[in-house]
DSSP file (Angstrom, degrees, kcal/mol; ACC not computed):
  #  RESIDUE AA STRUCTURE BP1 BP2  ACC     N-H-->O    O-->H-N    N-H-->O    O-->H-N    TCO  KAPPA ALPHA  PHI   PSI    X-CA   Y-CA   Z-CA
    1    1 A X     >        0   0    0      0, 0.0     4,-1.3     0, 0.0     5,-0.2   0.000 360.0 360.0 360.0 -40.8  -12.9  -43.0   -3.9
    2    2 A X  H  >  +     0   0    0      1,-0.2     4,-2.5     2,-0.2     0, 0.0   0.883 360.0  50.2 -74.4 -18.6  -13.8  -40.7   -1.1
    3    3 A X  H  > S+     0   0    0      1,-0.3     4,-0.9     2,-0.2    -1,-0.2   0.790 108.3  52.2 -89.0   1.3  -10.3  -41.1    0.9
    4    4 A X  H  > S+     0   0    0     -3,-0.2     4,-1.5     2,-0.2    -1,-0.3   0.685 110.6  51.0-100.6  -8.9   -8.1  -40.4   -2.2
    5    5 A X  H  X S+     0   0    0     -4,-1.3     4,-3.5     3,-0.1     5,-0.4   0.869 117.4  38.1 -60.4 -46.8  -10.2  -37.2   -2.7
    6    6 A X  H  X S+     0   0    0     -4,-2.5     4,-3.9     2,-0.2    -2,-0.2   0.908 117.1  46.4 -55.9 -32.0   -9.5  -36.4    0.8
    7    7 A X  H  X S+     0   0    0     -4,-0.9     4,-4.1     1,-0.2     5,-0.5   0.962 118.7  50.1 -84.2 -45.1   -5.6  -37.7    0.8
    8    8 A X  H  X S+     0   0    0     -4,-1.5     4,-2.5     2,-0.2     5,-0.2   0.952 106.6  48.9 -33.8 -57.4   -5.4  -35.5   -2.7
    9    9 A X  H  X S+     0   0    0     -4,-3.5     4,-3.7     1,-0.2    -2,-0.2   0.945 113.4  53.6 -79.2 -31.0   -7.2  -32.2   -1.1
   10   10 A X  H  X S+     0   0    0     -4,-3.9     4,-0.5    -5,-0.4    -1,-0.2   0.868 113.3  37.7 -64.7 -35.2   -4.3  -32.8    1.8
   11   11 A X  H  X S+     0   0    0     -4,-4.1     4,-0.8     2,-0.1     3,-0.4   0.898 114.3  55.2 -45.7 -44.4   -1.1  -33.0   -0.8
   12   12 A X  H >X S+     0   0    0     -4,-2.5     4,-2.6    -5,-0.5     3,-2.1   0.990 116.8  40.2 -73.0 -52.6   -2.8  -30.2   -2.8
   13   13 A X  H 3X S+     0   0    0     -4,-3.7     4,-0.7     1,-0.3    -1,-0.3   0.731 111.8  48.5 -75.2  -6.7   -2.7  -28.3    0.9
   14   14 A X  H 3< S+     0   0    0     -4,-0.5    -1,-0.3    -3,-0.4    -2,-0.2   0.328 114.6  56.5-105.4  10.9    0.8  -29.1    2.4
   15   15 A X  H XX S+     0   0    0     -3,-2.1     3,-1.3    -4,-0.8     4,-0.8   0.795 103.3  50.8 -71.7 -63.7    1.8  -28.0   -1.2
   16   16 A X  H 3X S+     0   0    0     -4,-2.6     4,-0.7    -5,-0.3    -2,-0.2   0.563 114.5  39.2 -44.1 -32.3    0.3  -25.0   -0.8
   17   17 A X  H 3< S+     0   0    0     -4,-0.7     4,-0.3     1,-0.2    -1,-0.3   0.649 112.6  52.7-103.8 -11.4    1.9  -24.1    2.5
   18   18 A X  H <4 S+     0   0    0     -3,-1.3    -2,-0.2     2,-0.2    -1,-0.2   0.639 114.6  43.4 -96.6  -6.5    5.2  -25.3    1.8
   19   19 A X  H  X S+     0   0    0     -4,-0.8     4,-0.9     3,-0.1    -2,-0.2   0.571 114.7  51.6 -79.7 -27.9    5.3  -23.2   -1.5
   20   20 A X  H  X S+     0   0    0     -4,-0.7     4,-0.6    -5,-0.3    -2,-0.2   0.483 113.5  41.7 -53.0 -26.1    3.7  -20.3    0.5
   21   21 A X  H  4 S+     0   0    0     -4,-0.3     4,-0.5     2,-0.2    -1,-0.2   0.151 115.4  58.3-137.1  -1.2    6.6  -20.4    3.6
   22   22 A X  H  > S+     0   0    0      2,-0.1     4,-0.9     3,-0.1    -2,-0.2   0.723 111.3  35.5-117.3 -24.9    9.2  -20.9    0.6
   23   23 A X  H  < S+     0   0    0     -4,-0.9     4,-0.4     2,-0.2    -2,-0.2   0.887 119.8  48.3 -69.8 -44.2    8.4  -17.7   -1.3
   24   24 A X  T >< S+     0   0    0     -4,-0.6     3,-4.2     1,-0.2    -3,-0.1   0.986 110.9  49.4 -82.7 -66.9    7.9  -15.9    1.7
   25   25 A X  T 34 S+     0   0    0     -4,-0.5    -1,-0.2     1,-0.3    -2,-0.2   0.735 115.8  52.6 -26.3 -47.2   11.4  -17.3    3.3
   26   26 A X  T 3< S+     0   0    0     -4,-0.9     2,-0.6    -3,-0.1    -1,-0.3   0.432  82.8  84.6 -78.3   2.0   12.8  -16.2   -0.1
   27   27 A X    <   -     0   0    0     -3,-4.2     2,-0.5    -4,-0.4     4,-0.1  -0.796  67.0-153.4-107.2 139.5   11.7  -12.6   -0.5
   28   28 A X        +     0   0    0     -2,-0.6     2,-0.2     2,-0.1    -3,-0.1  -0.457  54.2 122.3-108.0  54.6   14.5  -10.6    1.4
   29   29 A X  S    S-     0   0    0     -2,-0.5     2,-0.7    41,-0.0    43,-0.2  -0.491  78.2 -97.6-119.3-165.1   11.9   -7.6    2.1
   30   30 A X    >   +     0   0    0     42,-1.5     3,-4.6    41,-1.0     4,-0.2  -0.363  42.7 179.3-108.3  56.5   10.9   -6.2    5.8
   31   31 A X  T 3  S+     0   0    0     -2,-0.7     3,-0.5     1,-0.2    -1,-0.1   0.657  70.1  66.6 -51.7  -2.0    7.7   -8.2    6.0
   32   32 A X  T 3  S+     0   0    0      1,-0.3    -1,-0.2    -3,-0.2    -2,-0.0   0.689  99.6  49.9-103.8   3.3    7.0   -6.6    9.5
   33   33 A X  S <  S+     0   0    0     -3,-4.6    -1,-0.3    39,-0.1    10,-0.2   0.269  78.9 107.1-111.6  28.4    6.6   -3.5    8.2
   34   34 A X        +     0   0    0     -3,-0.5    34,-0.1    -4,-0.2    -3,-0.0   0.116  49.1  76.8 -81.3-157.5    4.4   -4.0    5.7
   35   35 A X  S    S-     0   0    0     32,-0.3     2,-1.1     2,-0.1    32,-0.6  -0.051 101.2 -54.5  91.8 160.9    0.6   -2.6    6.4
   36   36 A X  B     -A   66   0A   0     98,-1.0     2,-0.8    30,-0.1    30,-0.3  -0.652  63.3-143.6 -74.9 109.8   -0.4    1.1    6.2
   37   37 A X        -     0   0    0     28,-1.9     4,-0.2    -2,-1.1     5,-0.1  -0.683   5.0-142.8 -91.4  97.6    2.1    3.4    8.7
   38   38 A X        -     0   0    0     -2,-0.8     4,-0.4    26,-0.1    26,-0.2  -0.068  44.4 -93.6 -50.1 170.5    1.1    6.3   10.6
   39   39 A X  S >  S+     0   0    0     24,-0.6     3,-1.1     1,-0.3    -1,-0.1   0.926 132.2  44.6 -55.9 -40.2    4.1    9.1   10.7
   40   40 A X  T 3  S+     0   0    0      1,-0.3    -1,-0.3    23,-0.1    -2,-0.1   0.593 115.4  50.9 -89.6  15.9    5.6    7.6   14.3
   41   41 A X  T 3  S+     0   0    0     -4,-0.2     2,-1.0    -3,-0.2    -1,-0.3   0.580  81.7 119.8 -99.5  10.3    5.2    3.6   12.7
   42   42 A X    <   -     0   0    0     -3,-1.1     5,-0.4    -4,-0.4    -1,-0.1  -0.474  68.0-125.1 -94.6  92.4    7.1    4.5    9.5
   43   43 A X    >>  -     0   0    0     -2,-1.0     3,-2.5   -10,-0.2     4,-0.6   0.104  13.8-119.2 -60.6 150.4   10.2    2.3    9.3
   44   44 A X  H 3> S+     0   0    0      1,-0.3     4,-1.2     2,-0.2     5,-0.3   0.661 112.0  60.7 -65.1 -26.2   13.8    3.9    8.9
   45   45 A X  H 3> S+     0   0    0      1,-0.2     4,-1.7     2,-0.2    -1,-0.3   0.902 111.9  43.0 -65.7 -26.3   14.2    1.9    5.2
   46   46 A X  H <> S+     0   0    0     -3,-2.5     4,-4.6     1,-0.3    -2,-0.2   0.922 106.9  50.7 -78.8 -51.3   11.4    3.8    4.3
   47   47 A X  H  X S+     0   0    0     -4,-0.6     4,-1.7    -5,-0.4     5,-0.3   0.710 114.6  49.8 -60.3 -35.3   11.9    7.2    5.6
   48   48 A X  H  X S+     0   0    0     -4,-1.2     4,-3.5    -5,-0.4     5,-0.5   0.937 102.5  58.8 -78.3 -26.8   15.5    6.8    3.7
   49   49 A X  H  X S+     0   0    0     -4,-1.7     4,-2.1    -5,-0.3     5,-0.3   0.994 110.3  53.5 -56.3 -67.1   13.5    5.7    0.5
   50   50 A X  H  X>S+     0   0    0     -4,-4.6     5,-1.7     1,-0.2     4,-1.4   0.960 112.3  33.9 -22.3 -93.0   11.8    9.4    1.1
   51   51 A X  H  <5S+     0   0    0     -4,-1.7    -2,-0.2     2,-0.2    -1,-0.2   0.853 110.2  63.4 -64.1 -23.2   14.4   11.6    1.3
   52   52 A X  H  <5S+     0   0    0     -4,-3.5    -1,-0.2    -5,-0.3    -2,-0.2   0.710 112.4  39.9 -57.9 -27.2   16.4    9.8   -1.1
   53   53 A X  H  <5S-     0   0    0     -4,-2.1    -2,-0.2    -5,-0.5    -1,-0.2   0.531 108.1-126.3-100.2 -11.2   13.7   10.6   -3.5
   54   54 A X  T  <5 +     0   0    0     -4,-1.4    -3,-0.2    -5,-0.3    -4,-0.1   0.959  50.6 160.5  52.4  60.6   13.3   14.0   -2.2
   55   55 A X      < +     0   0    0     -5,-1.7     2,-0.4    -6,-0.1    -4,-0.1   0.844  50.8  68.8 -76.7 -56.0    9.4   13.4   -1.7
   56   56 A X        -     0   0    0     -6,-0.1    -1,-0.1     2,-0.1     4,-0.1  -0.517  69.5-147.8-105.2 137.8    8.8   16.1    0.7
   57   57 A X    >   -     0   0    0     -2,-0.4     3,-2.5     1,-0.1    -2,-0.1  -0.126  47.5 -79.5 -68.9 172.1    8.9   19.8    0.0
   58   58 A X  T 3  S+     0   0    0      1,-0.3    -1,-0.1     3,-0.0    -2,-0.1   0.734 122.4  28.2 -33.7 -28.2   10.1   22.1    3.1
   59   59 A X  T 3  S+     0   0    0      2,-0.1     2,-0.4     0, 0.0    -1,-0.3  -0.048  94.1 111.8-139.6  48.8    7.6   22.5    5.1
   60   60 A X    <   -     0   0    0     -3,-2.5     2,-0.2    22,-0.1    -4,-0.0  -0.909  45.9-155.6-113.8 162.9    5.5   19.2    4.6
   61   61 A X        -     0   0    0     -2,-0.4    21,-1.3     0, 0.0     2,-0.7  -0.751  17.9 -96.9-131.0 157.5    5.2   16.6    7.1
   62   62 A X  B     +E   81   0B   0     19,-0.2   -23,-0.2    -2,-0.2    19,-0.2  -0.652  43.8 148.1 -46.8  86.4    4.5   12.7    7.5
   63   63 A X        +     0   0    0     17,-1.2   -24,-0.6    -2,-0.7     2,-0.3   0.760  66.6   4.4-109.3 -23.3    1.2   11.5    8.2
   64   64 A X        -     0   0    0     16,-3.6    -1,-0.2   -26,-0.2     2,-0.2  -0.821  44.2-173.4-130.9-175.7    1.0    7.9    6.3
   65   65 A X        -     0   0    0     -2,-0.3   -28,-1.9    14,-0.1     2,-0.3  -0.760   1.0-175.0-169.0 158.8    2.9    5.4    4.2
   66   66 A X  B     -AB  36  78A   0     12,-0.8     2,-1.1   -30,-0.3    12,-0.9  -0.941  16.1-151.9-164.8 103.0    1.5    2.4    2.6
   67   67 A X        +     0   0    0    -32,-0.6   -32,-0.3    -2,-0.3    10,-0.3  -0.768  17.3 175.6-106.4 114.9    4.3    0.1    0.8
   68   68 A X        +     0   0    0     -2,-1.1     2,-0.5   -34,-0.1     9,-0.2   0.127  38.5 120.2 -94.9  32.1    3.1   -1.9   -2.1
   69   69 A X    >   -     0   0    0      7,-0.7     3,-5.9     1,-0.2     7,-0.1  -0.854  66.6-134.9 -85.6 107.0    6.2   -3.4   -3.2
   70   70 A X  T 3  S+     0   0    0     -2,-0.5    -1,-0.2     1,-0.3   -43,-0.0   0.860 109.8  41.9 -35.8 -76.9    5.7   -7.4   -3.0
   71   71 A X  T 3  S-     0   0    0      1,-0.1   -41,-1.0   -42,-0.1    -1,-0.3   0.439 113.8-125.0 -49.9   1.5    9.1   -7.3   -1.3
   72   72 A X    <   +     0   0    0     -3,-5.9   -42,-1.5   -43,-0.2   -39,-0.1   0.914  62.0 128.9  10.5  93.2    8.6   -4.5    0.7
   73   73 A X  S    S-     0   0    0      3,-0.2    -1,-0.1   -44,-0.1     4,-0.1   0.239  78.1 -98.8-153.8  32.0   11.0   -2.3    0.1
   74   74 A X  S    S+     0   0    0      2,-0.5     3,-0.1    -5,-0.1    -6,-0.1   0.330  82.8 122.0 100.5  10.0   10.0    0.9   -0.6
   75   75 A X  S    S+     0   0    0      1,-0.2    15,-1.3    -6,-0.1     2,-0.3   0.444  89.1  16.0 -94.0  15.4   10.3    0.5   -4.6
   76   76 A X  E    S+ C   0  89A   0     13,-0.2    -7,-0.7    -7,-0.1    -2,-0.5  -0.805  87.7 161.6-171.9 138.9    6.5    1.4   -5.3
   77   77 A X  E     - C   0  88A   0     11,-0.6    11,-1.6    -2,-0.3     2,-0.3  -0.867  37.6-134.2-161.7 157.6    4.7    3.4   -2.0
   78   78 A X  E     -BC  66  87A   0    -12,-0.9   -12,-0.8    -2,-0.3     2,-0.5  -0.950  35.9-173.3-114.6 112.4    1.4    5.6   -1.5
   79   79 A X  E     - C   0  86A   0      7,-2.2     7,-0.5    -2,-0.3     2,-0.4  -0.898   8.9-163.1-126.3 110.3    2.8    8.0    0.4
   80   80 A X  E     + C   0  85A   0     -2,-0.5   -16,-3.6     5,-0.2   -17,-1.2  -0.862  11.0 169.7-124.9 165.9    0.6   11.3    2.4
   81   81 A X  B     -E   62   0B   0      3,-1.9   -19,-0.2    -2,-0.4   -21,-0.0  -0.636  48.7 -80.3-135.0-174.5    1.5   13.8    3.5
   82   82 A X  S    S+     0   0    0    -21,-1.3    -1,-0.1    -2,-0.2   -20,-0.1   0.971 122.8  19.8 -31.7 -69.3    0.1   17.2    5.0
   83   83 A X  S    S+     0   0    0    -22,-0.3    15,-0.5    15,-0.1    16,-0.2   0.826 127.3  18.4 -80.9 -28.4   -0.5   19.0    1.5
   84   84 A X  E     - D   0  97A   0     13,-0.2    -3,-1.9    14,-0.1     2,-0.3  -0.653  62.9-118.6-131.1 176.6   -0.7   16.1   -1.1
   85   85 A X  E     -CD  80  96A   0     11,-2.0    11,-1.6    12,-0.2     2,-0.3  -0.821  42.0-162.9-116.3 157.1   -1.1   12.1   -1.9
   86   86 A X  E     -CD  79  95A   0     -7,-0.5    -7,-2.2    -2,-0.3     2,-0.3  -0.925  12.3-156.1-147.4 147.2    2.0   11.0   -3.4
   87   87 A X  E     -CD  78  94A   0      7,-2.8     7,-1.2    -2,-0.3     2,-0.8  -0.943   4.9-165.5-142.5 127.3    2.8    7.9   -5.4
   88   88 A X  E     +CD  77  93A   0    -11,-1.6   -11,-0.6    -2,-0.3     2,-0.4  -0.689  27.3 130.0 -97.3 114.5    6.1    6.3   -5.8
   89   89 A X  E >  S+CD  76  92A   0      3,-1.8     3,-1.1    -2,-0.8   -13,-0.2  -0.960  70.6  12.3-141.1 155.9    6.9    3.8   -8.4
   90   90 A X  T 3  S-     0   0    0    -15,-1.3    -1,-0.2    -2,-0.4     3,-0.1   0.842 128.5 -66.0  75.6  10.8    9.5    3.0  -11.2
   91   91 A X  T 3  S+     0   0    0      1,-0.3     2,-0.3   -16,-0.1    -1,-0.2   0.754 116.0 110.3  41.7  37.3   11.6    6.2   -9.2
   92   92 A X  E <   -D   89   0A   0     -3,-1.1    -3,-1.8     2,-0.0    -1,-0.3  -0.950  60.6-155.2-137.5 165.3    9.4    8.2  -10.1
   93   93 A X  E     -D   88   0A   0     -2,-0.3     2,-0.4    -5,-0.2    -5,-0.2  -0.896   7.0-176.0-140.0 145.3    6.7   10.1   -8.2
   94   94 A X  E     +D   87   0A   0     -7,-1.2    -7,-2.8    -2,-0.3     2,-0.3  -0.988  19.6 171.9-146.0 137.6    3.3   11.4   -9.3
   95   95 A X  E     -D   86   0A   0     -2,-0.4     2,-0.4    -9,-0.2    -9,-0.2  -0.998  21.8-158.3-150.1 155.6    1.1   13.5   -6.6
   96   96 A X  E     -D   85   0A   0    -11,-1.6   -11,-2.0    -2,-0.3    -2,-0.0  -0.998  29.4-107.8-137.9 148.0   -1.9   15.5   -6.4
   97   97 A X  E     -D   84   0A   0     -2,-0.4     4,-0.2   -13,-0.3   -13,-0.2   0.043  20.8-130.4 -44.4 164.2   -3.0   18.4   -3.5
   98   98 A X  S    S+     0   0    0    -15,-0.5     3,-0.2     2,-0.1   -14,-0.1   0.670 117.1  61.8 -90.9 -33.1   -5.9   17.4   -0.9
   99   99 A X  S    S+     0   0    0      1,-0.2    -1,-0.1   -16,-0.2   -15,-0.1   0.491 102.2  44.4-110.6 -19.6   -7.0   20.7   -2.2
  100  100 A X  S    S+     0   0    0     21,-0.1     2,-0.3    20,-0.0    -1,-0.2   0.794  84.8 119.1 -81.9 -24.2   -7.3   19.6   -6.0
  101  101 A X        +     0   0    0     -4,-0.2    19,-0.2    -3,-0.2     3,-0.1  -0.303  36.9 175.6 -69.3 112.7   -9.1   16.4   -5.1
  102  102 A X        -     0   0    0     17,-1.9     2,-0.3    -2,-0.3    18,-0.2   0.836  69.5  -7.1 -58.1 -55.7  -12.8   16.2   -6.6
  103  103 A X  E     -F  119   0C   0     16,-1.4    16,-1.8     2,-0.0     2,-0.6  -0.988  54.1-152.9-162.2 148.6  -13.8   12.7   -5.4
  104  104 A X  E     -F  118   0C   0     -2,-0.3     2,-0.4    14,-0.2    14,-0.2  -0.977  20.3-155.9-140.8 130.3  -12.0    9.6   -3.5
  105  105 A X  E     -F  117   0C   0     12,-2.0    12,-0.6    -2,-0.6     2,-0.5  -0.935   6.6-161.3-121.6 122.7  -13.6    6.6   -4.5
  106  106 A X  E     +F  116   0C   0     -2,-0.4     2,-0.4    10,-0.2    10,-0.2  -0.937  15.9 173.0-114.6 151.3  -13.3    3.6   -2.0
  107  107 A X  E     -F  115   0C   0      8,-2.2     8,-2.6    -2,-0.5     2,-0.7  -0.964  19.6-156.9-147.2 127.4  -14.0   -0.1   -2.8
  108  108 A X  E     -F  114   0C   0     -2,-0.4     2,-0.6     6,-0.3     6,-0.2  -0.951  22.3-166.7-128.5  94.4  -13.0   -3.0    0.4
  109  109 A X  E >>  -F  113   0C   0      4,-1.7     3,-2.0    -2,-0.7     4,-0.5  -0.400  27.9-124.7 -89.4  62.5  -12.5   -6.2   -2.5
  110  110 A X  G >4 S-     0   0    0     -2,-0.6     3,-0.7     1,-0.2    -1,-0.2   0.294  85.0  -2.3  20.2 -95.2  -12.5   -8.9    0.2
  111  111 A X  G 34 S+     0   0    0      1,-0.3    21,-0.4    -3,-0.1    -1,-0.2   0.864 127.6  69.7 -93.7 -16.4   -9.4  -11.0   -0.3
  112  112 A X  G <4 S-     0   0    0     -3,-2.0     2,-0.3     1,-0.2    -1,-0.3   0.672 103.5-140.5 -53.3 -21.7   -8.4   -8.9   -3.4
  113  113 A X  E <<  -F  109   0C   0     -3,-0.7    -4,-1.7    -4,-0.5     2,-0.3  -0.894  33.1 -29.6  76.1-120.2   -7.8   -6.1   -0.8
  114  114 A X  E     -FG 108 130C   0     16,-2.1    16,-1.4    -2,-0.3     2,-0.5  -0.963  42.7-168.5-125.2 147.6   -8.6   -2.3   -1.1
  115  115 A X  E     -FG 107 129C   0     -8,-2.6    -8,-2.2    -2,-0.3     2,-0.4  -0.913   4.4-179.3-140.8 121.9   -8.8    0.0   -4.0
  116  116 A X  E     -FG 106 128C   0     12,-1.8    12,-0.8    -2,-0.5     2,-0.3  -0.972   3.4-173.9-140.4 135.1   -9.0    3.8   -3.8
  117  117 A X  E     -FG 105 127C   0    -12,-0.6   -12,-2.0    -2,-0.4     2,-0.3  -0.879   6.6-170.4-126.7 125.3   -9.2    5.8   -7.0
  118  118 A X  E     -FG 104 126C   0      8,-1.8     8,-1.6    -2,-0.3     2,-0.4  -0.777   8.3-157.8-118.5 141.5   -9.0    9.7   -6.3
  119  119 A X  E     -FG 103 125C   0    -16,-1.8   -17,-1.9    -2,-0.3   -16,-1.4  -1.000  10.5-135.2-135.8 128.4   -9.8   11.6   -9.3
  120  120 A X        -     0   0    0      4,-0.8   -19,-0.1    -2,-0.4    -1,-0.1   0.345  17.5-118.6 -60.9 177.5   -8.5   15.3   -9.5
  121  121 A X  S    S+     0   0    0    -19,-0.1   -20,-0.1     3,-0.0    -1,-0.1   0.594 122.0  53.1-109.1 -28.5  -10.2   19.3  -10.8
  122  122 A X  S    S-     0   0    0    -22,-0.1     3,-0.1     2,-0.1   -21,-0.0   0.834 130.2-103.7 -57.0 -27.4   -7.4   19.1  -13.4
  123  123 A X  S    S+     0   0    0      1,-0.2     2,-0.7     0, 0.0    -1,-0.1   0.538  70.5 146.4 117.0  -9.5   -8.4   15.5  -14.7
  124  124 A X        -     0   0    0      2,-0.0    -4,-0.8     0, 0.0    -1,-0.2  -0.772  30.2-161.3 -91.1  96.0   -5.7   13.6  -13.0
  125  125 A X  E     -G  119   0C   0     -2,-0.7     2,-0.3    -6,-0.2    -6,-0.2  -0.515   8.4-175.3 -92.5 166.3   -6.3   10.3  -11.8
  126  126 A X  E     -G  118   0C   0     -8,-1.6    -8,-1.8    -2,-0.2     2,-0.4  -0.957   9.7-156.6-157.3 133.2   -4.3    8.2   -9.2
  127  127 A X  E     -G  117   0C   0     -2,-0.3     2,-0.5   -10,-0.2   -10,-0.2  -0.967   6.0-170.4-110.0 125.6   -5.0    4.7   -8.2
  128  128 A X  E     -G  116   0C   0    -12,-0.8   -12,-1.8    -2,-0.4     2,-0.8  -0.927   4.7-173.9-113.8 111.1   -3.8    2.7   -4.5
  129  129 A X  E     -G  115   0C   0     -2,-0.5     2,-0.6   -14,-0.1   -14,-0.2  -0.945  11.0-175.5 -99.2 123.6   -4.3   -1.1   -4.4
  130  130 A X  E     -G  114   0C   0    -16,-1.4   -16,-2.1    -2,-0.8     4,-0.2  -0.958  25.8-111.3-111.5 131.8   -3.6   -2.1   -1.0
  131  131 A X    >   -     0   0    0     -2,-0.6     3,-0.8   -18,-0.2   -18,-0.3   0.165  38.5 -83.0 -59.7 169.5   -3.5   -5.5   -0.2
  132  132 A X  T 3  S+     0   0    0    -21,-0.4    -1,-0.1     1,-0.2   -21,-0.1   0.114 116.9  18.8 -60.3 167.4   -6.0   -7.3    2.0
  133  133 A X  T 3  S+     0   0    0      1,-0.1    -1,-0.2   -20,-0.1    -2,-0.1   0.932  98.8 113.0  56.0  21.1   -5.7   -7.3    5.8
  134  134 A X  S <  S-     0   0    0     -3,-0.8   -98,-1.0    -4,-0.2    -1,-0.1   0.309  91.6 -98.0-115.4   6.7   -3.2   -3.9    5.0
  135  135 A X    >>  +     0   0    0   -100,-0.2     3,-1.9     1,-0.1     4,-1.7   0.805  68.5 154.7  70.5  21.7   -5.5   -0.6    6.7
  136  136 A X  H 3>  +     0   0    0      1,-0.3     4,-0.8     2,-0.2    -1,-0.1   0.878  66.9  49.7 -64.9 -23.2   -6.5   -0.1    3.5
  137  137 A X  H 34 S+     0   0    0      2,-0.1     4,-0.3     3,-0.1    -1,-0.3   0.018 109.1  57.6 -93.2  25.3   -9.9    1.7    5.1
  138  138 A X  H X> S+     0   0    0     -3,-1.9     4,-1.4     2,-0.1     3,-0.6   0.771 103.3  48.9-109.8 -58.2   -7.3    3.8    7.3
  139  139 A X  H 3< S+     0   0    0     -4,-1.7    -3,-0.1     1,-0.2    -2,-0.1   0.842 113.6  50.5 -16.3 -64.5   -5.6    5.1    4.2
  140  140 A X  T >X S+     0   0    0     -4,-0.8     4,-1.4    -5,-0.5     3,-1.1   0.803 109.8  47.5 -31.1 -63.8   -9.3    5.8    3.2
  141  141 A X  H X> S+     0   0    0     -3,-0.6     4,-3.1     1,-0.4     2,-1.5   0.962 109.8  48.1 -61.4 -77.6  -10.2    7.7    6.4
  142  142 A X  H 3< S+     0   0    0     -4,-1.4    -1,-0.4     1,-0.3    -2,-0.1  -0.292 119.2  48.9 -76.6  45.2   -6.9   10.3    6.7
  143  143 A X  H <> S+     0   0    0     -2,-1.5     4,-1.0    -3,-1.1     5,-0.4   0.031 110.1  41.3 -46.3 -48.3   -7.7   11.0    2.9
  144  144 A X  H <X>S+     0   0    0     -4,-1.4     5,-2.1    -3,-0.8     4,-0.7   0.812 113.9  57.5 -86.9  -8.3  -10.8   11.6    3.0
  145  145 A X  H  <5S+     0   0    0     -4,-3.1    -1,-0.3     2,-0.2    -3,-0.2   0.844 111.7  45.7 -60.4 -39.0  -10.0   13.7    6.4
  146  146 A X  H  45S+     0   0    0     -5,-0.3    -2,-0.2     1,-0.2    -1,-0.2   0.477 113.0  46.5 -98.6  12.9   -7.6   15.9    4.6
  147  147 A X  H  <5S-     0   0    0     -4,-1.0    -1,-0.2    -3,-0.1    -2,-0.2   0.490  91.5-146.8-111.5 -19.8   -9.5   16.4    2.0
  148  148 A X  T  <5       0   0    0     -4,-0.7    -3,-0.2    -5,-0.4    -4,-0.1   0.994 360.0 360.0  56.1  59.3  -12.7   17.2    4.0
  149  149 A X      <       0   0    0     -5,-2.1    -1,-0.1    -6,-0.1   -45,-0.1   0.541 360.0 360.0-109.0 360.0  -14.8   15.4    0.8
């Protein structure tokens, strides 16, 4: 009884990795850029994903990116910048000033990942899941640095 649990819990795990390395194998996304990206890590797909969405006004600059597109590929990002947090998803973009921002709330969900919910003086909320292992308390940090909260 105990070696067909054991020969079971080893199928159940060479499933697991061979369904794991066949999704992964299948996603056509830039898996080496995922993770939170200071301005000089920020990869060229991404940067085009930017200006093609015509994210930053004149005289704002790069300081993060965060892509949370399962494929990574720039089709849903957290994006900051000097003046604002920007979030792109659906081609569409929603942002609020460092300079409206009330309260940044951060929460480290073990394997779930990160979530920080920044809440506005208008009323305006914005939510960031970043996944685990992802800088998801560097996000935190250069927020809550340009927001001096």
């Amino acid at each position: 009884m105990k070696l067909e649990a054991i020969t079971r819990a080893k199928i159940w795990l060479l499933a697991t990795v061979v369904i794991g390395f066949s999704f992964l194998n299948g996603c056509d996304g830039n898996w080496a850029d995922a993770g939170v990206k200071l301005a000089n890590e920020i990869p060229a797909y991404a940067l085009e994903q930017i200006k093609s969405h015509k994210i930053l006004d004149e005289n704002e600059k790069l300081i993060a990116y965060y892509d949370v597109s399962l494929p990574v590929d720039g089709s849903e990002a957290t994006i900051l910048t000097n003046e604002r947090v920007v979030y792109l998803k659906d081609d569409r973009s929603t942002s609020i000033k460092y300079d409206r921002i009330i309260d940044i709330k951060y929460t480290d969900e073990g394997w779930a990942g990160d979530t920080i919910v920044i809440k506005s003086s208008e009323g305006e909320w914005m939510k960031i899941v970043i996944a685990v292992a992802n800088d998801g308390a560097l996000l935190f940090d250069i927020l809550k640095d340009s927001t001096r909260l």
